[in-house]
N, C-alpha and C positions, 0 to 999 in steps of 0.2 A: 186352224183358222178361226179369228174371231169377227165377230161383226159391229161394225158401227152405223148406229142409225141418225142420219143427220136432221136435224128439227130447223133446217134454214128457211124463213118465211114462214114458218106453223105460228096461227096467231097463240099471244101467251093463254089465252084462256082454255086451250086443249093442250100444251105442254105435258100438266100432270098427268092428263090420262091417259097421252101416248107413251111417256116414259113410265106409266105401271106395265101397258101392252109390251112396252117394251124388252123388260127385267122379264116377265113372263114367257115371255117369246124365246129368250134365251141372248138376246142380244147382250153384249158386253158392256158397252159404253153408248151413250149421244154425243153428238154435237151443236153447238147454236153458234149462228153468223154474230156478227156485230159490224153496227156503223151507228152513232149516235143521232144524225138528224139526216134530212133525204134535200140537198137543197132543190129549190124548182129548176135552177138554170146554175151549171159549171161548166169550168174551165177543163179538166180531166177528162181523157179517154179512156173510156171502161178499158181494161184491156183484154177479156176475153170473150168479145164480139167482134165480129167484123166489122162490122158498123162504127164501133166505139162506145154503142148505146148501151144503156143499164138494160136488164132485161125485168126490172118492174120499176115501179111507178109510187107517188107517195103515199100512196094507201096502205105499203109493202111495211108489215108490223118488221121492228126490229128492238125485242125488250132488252133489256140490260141483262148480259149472261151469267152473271155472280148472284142477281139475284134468284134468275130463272132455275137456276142450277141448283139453289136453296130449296128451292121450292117443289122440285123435284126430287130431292135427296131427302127432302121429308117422307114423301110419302114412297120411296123406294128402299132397300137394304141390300143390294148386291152390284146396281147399277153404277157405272162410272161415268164422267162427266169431262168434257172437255169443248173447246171452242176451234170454229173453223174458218177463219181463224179470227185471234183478239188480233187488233193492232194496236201493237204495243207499244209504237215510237211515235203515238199520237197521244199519250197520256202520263202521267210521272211516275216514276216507280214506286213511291210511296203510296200513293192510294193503290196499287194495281196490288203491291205485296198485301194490304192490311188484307183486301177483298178476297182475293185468293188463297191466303192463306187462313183467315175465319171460313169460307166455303172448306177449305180441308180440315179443320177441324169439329166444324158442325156436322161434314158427314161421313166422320168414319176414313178420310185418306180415301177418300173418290174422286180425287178433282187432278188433272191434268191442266198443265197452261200449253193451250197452241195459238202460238204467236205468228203474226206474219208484220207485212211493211207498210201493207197499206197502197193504196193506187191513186186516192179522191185528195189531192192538193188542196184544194179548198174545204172539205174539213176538217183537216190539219191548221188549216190558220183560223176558222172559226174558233177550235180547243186554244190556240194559243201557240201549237207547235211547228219549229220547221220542216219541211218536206223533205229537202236537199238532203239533208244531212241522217235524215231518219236512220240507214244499215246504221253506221256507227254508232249512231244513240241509242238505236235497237241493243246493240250488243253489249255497251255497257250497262244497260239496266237491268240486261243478265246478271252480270257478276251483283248487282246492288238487291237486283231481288231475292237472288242467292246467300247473302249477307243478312239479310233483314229476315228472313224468314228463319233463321236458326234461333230466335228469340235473345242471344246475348248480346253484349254492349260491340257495337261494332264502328268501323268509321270508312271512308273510301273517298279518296282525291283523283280525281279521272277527268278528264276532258269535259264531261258535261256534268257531273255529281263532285260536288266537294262538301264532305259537311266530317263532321269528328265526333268523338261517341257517343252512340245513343242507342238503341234499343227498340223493336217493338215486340213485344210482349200483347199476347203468348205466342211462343215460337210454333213450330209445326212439329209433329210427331216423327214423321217420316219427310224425305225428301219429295217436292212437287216435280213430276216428271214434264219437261218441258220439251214438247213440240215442235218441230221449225216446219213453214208453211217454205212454197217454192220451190222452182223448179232451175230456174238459175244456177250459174257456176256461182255467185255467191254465196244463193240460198244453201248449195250443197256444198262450202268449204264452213258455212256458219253450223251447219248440222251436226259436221265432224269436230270443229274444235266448241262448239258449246249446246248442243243438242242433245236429248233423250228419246229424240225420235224424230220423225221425216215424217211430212203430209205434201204427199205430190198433188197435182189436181191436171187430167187430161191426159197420163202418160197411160201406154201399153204395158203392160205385161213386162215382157222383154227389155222393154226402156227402162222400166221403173229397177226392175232385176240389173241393168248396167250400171243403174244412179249409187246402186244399194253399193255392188260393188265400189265405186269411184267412193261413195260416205265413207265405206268401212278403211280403205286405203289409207284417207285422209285423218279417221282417226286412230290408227296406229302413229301416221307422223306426229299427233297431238299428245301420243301419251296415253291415247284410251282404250287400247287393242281389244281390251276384256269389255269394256263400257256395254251398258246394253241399248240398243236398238229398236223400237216401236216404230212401223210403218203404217201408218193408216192411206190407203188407196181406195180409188176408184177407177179399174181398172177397165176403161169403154171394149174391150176384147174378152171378159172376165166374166160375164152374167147368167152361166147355168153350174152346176155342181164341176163338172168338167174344169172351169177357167176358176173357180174359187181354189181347187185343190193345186193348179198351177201357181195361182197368186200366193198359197201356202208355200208350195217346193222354190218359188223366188226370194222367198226373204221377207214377202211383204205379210206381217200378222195381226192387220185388224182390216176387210173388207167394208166401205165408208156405200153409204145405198140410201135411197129413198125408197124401201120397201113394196110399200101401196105403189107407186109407179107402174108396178107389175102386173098389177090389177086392174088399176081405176082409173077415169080418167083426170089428167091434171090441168092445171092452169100453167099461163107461161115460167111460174116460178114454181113448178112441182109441187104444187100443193092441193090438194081435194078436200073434201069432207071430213070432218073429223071422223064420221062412222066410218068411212072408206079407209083412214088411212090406220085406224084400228086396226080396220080387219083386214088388211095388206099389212100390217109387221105380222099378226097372230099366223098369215096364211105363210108370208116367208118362213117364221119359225118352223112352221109344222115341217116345210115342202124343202127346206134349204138347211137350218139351222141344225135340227134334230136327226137329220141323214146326214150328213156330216156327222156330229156327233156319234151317233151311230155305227156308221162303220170305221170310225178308228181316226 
């Protein structure tokens, strides 16, 4: 079992020094949220309150996660990086390949893209982008960021991209392991025929273990029987040694947490003190990370 510490709402000026706590600790990878602006008044229903409400407010930092991610990977050597998720059918595939694949070459092949769809209709038309159509648009800019990140002359005519050969240089080293956010029957047929991994958010244990199987099903019909699989979960039945080694024997192999939670107290978006939430990854490592470890 690996662990993911999620950095969603940590303003940027304690980033670096929770992802040193972090790598330290023993954690594998972070994550950082994304939304580019907070309007005061939308049309959108959050959709994971009851209410509909966002659950902060515009005060809620949300830095750009390419650069964040830089800036973290400077000052860390083993830590990996990924987002929870980018939405990715709110912005073009060409600026999103150049950013992402410079972040994987500046650190070493640490950077993961976790993509999702996006909810807030109205900052999709602020970017410029349409809403409606975003699954579909999402999914071809798969194939186009996959094209463009090899560094050769490439070209692609598709429903929303049509352009003929060009290039950006410098390619990537290695392949960027892509993510797919959701919980949906479409999230989870996008996972199987174009996914490197699954990011559920609110499933059990046992749900998530049914989702894995229905993925894995689906990509055998695609052709990717052998393909490998990344599950990042946060598993609400999952939170003492007990339910992590369950969430290992399910298929899911990276545990997603807000550490410090377990310690300290937080604001409505999970967030404390920088010293608190220091010393909540250093205290998980010790108490979680390293017994694991440990016994096998």
């Amino acid at each position: 079992m690996k662990f993911c510490c999620t950095l969603g709402f940590v303003h940027p000026d304690h980033l670096v020094r929770l992802a040193v706590a972090a790598e330290a600790a023993g954690f594998e990878s972070v994550t950082i949220a994304d939304h580019v602006v907070h309007p005061m008044t939308i049309r959108s229903r959050y959709p994971y309150t009851q209410d509909g409400e966002r659950a902060w407010d515009h005060t809620a930092p949300w830095p750009d996660p390419f650069v964040a991610t830089m800036a973290m990977a400077a000052h860390t050597t083993r830590l990996r990086f990924s987002q929870g998720v980018f939405i990715l059918p709110m912005r073009d595939p060409f600026t999103v390949a150049k950013a992402v694949g410079t972040c994987a070459r500046l650190s070493g092949n640490r950077v993961r893209l976790g993509i999702g769809l996006g909810w807030m209709a109205d900052e999709f038309e602020l970017l410029g982008h349409r809403f409606e159509d975003r699954g579909a648009r999402n999914d071809e800019m798969i194939t186009v960021l996959r094209k463009l990140w090899t560094g050769e002359i490439v070209e692609h005519h598709g429903r929303f991209y049509d352009f003929g050969p060009l290039a950006m240089v410098p390619g990537v080293e290695r392949p960027i392991p892509i993510i797919v956010g959701g919980i949906s029957k479409p999230a989870l047929r996008r996972v199987a025929a174009l996914g490197d991994g699954w990011a559920p958010a609110g499933l059990k244990v046992d749900e998530v273990a049914a989702a894995i199987r229905e993925i894995r099903a689906g990509m055998a019909e695609n052709g990717r029987a052998d393909a490998p699989l990344e599950v990042f979960a946060a598993c609400p039945d999952a939170t003492d040694l007990a339910g992590y080694r369950r969430m290992d024997e399910a298929g899911i192999s990276h545990a997603v947490l807000k550490p410090w939670a377990r310690y300290a107290k937080v604001d409505r978006t999970g967030v404390a003190s920088p010293e608190a939430m220091e010393d909540g990854i250093r205290r998980f490592g010790e108490e979680f990370i390293a017994r694991l470890a440990t016994a096998g």
